[in-house]
C-alpha positions as CSV (number, residue, x, y, z in Angstrom):
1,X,192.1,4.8,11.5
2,X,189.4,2.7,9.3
3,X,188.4,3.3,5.9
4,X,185.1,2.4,6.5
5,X,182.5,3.5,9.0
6,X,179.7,1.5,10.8
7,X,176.6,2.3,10.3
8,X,174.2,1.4,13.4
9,X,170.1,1.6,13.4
10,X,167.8,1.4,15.6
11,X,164.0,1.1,14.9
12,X,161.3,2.2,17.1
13,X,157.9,3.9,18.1
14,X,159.9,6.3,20.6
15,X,156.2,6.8,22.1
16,X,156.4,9.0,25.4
17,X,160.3,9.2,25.3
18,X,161.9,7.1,28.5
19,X,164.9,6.2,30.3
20,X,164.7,2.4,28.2
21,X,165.0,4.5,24.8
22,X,167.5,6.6,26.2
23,X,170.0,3.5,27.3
24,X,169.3,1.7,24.3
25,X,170.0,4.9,21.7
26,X,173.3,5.3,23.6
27,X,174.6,2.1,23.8
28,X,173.9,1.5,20.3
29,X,175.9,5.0,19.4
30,X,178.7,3.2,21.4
31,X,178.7,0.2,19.4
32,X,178.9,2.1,15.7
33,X,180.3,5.5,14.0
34,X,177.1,7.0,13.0
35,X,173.6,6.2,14.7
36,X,170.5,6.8,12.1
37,X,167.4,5.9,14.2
38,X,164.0,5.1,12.6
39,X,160.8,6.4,13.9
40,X,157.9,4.0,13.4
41,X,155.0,6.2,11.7
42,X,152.2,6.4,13.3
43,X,150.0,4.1,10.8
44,X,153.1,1.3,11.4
45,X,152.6,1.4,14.9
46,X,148.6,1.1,15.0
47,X,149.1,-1.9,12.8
48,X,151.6,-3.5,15.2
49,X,149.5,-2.6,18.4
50,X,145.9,-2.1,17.5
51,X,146.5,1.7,19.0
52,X,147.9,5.4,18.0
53,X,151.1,6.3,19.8
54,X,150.3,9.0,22.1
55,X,153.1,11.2,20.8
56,X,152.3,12.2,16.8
57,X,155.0,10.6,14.6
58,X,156.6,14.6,13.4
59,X,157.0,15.1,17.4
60,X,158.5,12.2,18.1
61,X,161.1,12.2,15.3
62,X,161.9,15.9,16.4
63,X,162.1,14.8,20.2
64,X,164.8,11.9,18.8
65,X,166.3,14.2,16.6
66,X,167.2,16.5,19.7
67,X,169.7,13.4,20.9
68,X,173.3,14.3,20.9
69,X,174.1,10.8,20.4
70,X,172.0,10.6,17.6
71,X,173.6,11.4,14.1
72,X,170.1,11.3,11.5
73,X,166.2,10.2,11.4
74,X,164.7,9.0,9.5
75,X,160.9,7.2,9.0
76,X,160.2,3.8,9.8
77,X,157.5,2.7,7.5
78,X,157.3,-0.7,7.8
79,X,157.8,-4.2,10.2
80,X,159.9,-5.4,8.0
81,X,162.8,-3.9,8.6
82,X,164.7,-4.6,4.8
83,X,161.9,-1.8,4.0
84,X,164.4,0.3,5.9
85,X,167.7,-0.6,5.0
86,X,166.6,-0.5,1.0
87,X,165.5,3.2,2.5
88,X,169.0,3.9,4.1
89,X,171.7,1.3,4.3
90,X,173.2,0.2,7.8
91,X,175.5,-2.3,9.1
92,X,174.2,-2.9,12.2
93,X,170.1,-3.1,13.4
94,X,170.1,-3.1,17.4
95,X,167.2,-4.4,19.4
96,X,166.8,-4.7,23.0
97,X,167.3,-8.5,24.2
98,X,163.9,-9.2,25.1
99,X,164.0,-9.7,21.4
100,X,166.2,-12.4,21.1
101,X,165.8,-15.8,20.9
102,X,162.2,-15.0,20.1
103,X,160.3,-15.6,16.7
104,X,160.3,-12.4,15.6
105,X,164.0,-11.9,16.7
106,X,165.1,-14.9,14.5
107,X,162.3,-13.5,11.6
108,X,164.4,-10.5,12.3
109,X,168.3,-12.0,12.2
110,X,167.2,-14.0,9.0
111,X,165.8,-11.0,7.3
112,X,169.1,-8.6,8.0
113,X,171.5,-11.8,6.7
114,X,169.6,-11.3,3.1
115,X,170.5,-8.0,3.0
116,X,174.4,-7.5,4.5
117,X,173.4,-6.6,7.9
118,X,173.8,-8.3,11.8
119,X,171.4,-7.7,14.3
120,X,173.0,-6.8,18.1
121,X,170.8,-7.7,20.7
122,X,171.5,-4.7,23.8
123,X,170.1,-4.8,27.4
124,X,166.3,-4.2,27.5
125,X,165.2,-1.5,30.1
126,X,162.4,-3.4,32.4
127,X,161.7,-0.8,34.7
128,X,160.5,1.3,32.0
129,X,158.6,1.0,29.2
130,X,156.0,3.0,26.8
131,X,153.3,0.8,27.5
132,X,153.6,0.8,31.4
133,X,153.6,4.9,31.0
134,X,150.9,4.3,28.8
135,X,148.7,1.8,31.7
136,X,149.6,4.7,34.2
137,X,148.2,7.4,32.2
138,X,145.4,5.2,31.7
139,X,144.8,4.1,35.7
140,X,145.2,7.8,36.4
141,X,142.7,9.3,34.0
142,X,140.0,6.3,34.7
143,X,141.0,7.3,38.6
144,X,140.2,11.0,38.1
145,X,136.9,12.1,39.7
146,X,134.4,13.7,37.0
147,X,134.3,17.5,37.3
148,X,130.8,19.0,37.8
């Protein structure tokens, strides 16, 4: 038995909840003792994308919160992710691998060294994403006929 539990995090929008957040959120939980997952707010997220999240940030920390697999949420306030662990201490960030080997992965890596923490790269779900569900909503309501 350990003295000493890892703490896992994962950061993200969680916009229109998917199969990718899903395998990502429990393969991290497999990989620590508690999972704490930060939910980007929504003024983070239309810095970092130049667009609102579909889903309002109170609904989508209440859709993650509903996750066996996850033990605690908590907001994500900023990019920078040191913001987060000052916030609430982990051991562990997890990102999917499309972030790795990237500049903002190794921004990423070099910002977790200064504060104790390792960042875990995890398989990336292509076939699903929030912004191809967002480009299909987007096809389908431009493809919509006008009522009369």
């Amino acid at each position: 038995m350990r003295d000493l539990s890892v703490v896992g995090y994962v950061p993200g929008g969680f916009d229109m909840l998917h199969v990718g957040h899903l395998n990502i959120l429990r393969a991290a939980r497999e990989r620590c003792d508690r999972l704490v997952v930060g939910v980007a707010v929504d003024e983070s997220l239309v810095a970092m994308k130049g667009r609102p999240p579909v889903i309002p940030h109170a609904e989508r920390m209440e859709l993650v919160a509903s996750l066996r697999f996850v033990d605690e949420v908590v907001p994500d306030l900023d990019r920078d992710k040191r913001v987060a662990w000052r916030a609430r201490p982990f051991d562990v960030l997890f990102k999917g691998d499309d972030w790795a080997g990237t500049e903002k992965g190794d921004r990423l890596e070099r910002e977790m060294a200064e504060v104790g923490a390792r960042v875990v790269y995890l398989p990336y779900t292509a076939s699903t994403s929030s912004t191809m569900l967002r480009q299909f909503l987007t096809a389908g309501v431009a493809a919509e006929p006008a009522s009369a």
